[in-house]
C-alpha positions in Angstrom: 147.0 96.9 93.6 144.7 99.6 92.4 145.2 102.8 93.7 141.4 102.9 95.0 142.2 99.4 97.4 145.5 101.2 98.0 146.2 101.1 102.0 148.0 104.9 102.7 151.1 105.5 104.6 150.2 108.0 107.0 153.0 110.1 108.3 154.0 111.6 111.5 151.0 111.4 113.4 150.6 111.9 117.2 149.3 109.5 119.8 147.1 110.9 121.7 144.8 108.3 123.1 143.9 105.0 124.2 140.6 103.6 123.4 139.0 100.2 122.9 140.5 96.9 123.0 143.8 99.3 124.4 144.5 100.1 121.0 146.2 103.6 120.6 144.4 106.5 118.8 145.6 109.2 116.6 144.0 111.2 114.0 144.6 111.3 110.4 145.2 114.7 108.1 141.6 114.1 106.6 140.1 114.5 110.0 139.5 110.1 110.4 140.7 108.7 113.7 143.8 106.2 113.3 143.5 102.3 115.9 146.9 101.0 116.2 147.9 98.0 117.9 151.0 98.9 118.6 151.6 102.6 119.9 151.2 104.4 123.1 149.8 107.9 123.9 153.0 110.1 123.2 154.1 108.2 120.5 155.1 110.3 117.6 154.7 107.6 113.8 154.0 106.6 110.9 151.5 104.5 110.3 150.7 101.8 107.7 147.2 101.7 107.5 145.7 97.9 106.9 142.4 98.9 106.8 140.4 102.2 105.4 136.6 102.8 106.7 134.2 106.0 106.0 135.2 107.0 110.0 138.2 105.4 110.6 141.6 103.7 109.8 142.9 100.3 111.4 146.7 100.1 111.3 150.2 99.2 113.1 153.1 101.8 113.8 156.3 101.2 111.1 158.1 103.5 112.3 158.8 105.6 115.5 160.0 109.5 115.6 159.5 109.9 119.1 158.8 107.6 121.9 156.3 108.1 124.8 157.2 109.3 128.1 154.7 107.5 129.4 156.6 103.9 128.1 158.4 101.3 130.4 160.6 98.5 129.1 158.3 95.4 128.8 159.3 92.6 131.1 158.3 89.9 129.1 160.8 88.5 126.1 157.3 87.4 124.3 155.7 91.3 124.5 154.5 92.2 120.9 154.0 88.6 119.7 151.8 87.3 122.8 148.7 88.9 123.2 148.4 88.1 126.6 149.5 91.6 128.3 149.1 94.6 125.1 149.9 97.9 128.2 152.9 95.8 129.3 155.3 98.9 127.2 153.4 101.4 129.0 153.6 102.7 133.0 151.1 101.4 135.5 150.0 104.8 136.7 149.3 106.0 133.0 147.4 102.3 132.6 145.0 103.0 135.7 144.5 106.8 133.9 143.4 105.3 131.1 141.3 102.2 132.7 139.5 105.2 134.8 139.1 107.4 131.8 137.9 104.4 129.7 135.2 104.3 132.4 133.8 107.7 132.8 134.0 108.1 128.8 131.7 104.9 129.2 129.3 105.9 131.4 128.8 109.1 130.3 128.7 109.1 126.4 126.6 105.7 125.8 124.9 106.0 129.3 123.8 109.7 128.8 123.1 110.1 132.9 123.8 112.1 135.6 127.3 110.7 137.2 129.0 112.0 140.4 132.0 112.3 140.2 133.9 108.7 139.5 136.2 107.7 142.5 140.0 107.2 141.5 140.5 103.4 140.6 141.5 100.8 143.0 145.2 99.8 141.7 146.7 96.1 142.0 149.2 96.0 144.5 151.0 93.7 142.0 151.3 94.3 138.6 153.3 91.1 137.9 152.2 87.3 138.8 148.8 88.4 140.1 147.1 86.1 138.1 145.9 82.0 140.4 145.0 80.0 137.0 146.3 79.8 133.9 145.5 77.6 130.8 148.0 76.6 128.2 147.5 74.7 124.8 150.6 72.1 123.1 150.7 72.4 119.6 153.2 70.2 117.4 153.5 73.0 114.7 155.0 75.9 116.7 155.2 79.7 115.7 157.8 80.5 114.5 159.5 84.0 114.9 160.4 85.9 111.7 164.0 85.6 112.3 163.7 81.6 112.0 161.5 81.7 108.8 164.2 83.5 107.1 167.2 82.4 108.1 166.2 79.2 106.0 166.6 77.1 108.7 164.7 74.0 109.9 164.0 74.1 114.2 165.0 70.7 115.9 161.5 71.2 117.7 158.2 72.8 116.3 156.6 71.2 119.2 155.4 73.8 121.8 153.3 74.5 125.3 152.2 78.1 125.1 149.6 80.7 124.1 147.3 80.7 121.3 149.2 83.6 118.4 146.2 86.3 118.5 143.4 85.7 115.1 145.3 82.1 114.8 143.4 79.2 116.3 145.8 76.6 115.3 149.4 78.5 115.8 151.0 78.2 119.9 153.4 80.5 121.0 156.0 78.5 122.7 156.6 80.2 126.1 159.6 80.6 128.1 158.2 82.6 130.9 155.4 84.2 131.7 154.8 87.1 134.0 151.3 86.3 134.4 151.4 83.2 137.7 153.9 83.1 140.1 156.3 80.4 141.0 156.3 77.2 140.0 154.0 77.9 137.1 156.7 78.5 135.0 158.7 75.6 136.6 155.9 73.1 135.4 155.1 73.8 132.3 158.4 74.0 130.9 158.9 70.8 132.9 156.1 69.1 131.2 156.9 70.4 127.8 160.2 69.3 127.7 159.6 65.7 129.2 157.1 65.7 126.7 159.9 66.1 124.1 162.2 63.8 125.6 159.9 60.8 125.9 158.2 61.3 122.4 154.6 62.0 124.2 153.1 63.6 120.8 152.0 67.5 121.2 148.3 67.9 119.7 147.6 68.9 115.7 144.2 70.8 116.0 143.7 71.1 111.9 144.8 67.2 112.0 143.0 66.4 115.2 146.2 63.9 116.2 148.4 63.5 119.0 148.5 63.2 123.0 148.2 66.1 124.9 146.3 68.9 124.3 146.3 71.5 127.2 147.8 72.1 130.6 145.8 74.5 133.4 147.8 75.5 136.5 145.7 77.0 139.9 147.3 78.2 142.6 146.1 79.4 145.7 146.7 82.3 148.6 146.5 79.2 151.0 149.7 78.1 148.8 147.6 75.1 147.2 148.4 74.0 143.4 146.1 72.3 141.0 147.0 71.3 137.8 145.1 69.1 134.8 146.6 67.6 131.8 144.0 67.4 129.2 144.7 64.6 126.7 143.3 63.9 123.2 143.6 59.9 123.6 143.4 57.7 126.3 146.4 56.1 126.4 146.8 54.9 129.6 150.8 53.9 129.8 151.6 57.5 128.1 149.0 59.2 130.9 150.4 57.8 133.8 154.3 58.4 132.7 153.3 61.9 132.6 151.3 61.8 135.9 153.4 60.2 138.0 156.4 62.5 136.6 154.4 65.4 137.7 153.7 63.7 141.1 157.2 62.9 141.7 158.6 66.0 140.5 156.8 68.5 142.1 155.3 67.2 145.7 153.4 70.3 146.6 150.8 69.7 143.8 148.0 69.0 146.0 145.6 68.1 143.3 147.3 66.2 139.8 143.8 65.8 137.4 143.8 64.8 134.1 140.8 64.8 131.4 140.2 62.5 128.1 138.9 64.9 125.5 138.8 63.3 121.8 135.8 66.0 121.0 136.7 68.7 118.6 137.0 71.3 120.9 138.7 71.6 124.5 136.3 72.7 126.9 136.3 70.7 130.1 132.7 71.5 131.0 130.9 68.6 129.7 134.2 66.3 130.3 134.8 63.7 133.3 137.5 65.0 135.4 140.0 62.4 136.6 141.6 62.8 140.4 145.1 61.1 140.0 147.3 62.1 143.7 145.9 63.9 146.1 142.3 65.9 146.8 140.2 66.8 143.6 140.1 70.5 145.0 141.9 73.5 146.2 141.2 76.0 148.9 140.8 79.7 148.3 140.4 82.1 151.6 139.3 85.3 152.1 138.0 86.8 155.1 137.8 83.7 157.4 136.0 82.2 154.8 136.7 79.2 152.8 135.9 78.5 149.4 136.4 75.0 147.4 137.7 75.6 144.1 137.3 72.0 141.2 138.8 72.0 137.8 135.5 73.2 136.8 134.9 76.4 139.5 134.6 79.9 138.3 136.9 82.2 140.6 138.0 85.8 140.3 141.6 85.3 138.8 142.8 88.0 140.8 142.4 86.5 144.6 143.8 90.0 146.4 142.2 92.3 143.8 138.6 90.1 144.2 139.2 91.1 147.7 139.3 94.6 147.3 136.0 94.4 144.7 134.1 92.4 146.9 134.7 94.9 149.7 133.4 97.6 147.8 130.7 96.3 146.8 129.9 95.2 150.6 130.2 98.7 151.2 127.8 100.1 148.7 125.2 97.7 149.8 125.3 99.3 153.2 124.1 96.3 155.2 123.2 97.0 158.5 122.2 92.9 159.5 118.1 92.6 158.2 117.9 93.3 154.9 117.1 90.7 151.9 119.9 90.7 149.5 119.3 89.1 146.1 122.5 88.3 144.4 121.9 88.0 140.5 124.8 85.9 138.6 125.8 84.7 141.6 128.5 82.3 140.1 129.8 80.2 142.8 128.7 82.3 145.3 131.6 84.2 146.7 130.0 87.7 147.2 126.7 86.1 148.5 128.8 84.2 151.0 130.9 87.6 151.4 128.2 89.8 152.5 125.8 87.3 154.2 127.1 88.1 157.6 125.9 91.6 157.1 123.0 90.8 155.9 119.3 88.8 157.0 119.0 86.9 154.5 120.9 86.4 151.0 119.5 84.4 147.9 122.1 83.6 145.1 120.9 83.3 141.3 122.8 81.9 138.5 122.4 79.6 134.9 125.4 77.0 135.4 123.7 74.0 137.9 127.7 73.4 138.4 128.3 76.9 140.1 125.2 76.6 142.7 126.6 73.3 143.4 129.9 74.7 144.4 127.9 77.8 146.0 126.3 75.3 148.4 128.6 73.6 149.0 130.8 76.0 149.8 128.0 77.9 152.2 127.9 74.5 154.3 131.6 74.5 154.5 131.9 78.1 155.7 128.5 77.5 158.4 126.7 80.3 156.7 123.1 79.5 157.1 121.5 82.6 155.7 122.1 82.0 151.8 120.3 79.8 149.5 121.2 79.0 145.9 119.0 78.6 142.7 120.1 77.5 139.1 118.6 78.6 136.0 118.0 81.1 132.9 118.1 84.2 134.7 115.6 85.6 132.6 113.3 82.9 133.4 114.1 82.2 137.1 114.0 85.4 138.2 110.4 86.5 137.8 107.2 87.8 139.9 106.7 83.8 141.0 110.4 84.0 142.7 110.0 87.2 144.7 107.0 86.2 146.1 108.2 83.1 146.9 111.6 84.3 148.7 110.8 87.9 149.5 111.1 91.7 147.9 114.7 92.2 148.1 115.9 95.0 149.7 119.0 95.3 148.2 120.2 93.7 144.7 123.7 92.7 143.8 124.2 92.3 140.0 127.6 90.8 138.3 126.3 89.8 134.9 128.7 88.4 132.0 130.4 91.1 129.5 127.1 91.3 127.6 125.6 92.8 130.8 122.4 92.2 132.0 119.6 91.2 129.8 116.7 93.5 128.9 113.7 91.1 130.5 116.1 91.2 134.0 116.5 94.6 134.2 112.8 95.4 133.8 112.5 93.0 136.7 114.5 94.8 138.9 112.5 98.0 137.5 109.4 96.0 138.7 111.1 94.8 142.0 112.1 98.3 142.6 114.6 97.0 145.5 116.1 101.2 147.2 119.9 99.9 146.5 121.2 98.3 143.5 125.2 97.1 143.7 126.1 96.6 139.3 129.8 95.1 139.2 131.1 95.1 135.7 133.8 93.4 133.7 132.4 95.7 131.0 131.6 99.3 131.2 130.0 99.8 127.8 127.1 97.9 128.5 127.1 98.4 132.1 126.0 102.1 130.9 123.5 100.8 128.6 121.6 98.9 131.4 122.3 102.5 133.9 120.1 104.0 131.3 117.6 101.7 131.1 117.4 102.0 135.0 117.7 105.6 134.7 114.3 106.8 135.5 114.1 104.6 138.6 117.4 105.0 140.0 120.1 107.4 140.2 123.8 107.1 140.3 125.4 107.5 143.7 128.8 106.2 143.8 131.2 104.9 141.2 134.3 102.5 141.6 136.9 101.1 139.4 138.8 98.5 140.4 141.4 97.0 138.1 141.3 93.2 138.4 144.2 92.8 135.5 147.8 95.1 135.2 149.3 95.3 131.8 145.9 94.6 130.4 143.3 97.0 129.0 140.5 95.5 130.9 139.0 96.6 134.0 136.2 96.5 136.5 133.5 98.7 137.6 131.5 99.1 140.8 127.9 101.1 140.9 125.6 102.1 143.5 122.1 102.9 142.2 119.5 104.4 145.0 116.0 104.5 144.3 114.5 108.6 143.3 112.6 110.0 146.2 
């Protein structure tokens, strides 16, 4: 290697940050800040850089002088490998600090707006199996650790039901337990993996595009409800229903076994037909008296307490008093329109997947609630001047876009709208400040609340109230 491509050791360097993604940050001798993936603030290292930019270097701790006081011992054997849970070394009070910091640093350096003062974030009661779905892929070439590549030795099994190894598509993680759903997640999939083993059921090859089964979701429920879909790669019916009627037999509080053919080159479900083999082709998720039917196919907040706390805050900000139009943009399957409707006149949900609106009516009739209505489509396109005067000036607005936030045309017609209260959640505060300054001139900021939706992750949500300028 020249020594122009060559990557520097950087010595000694302190910690003193965590920034995007939850990588760590330090700062180089030559005045460039230092991403590592695998350090803590308070982590004294050295650093081999992997990659060199005008501004910055990317680059993984080799060795460690001192160790954080802020660390915990990770619960998980698979921490460091998995990618699933990056803060899991690192105390839940310092994670919130950070989440909250990572907000406000958000707001107010890419937003460029007057802020009051952010209120401390809403913490998860638990930190550990908080989360009601998880999805897990088979694979019949399984990662292997570096300890079994060089001791020279060939595994007995490569198959494996796990997590996807972070950059690598086609490599699984084969996982033991996870700290991620609570009981019996764990119980099932290993279950199923190792039946799978024992009655030669073949585990997929994605690069081959061969084999039997290809991924395994698990949903659980605070009503204590479990879901879960096999999604096979062939249809083979005598192999399907072994492994069916094994699950059915094995564990008798699934409440709805599913299963899906898939033979397309990738395994979304969405365009798939989903196959009811025991019991209902739902679940039931409560909150608040209200009831909310949940398919294979159903978006829900993975978080079921922690959605709570959100959806009461953003209730709150609206401050309904029992008349006012609410408009809820990106309404998904309708849960905070059906949340706040009994505070409100009138509420009209708004989303793009015909799917979720089905759900969200269907889940408004279940519940009684006759003051929402549902409409699918391009928000962009559906929500225009033709719409409001059709269903009314909103009073109040009620925005939870996707990460990339809200696009430009819908913000300009909530500028047009002008509605005196806008409620913005956020799974993503960088563009969430974007839009706040696009609205800037119109609206002010009035209240700020994080909520985190996901321990031992980086990620968190964020709660605005915008009021109209006098």
């Amino acid at each position: 290697m020249s020594r122009k491509n060559r990557k520097p050791l950087i010595e000694q360097v302190e910690v003193i940050d965590a920034g995007a993604k939850g990588k760590g940050i330090a700062k180089a001798p030559d005045g460039r800040v230092i991403f590592l993936s695998n350090a803590i603030p308070g982590d004294v290292v050295d650093v081999q850089t992997t990659k060199k930019r005008k501004a910055y270097y990317e680059g993984k701790a080799i060795n460690f002088h001192r160790y954080s006081e802020k660390r915990q011992t990770p619960e998980c054997e698979h921490f460091g490998t998995c990618g699933g849970c990056k803060w899991q070394n690192m105390g839940y009070e310092h994670q919130l600090f950070y989440k909250q910091k990572e907000v406000e640093n958000n707001l107010t350096r890419l937003g460029k707006i007057d802020l009051p003062e952010t209120s401390p974030i809403i913490g998860s009661d638990k930190q550990l199996f908080y989360r009601n779905k998880m999805e897990f892929s088979f694979s019949d070439s399984r990662w292997l650790t570096r300890e079994e590549i060089e001791s020279g030795e060939v595994p007995e099994y490569r198959n494996a039901l796990g997590f996807h190894i972070p950059g690598m598509w086609d490599k699984i993680l084969d996982i033991e337990k996870c700290y991620l759903q609570a009981d019996p997640s764990n119980e099932i999939r290993t279950a199923v993996r190792d039946f799978a083993r024992k009655n030669g059921l073949e585990f997929f090859n994605p690069r081959q595009q061969t084999g039997l089964l290809r991924t395994l979701m698990i949903r659980t429920s605070s009503t204590g409800e479990i879901m879960v879909l096999i999604q096979f790669f062939e249809n083979r019916a005598q192999d399907i229903a072994l492994m069916m009627d094994f699950l059915k037999d094995s564990f008798p509080q699934i409440t709805s076994l599913q299963y899906v053919i898939n033979g397309k080159a990738n395994d979304t479900i969405y365009d798939q037909e989903v196959i009811c083999y025991h019991g209902r082709d739902h679940i039931f998720e409560e909150m608040e008296g209200l009831r909310f039917k949940i398919n294979a196919k159903s978006f829900y907040q993975t978080n079921s307490p922690q959605a709570y706390k959100l959806y009461q805050v953003a209730r709150e900000f609206a401050g309904l008093t029992g008349g006012e139009l609410v408009y809820d943009l990106y309404t998904g399957t309708g849960t905070i329109a059906q949340f706040v409707a009994k505070k409100a006149g009138k509420v009209i949900g708004v989303e793009a997947v015909p799917e979720a609106i089905e759900d969200a009516k269907s889940n408004a009739q279940l519940n009684g609630i006759e003051n929402v209505s549902f409409f699918a489509g391009d928000m962009k396109k559906v929500f225009n001047k033709a719409f409001i005067d059709q269903h009314g000036r909103p009073d109040v607005i009620i925005t939870d876009p996707p990460r990339d936030g809200m696009h430009k045309d819908v913000v300009q017609q909530i500028l047009d709208i002008a509605p005196e209260k806008v409620v913005y959640v956020s799974c993503n505060s960088a563009t969430q400040a974007r839009d706040l300054a696009l609205m800037d001139e119109l609206y002010r900021v009035t209240r700020v609340q994080p909520v985190d939706m996901f321990p031992q992750t980086h990620h968190v949500e964020n709660v605005v109230l915008l009021e109209k300028r006098g």
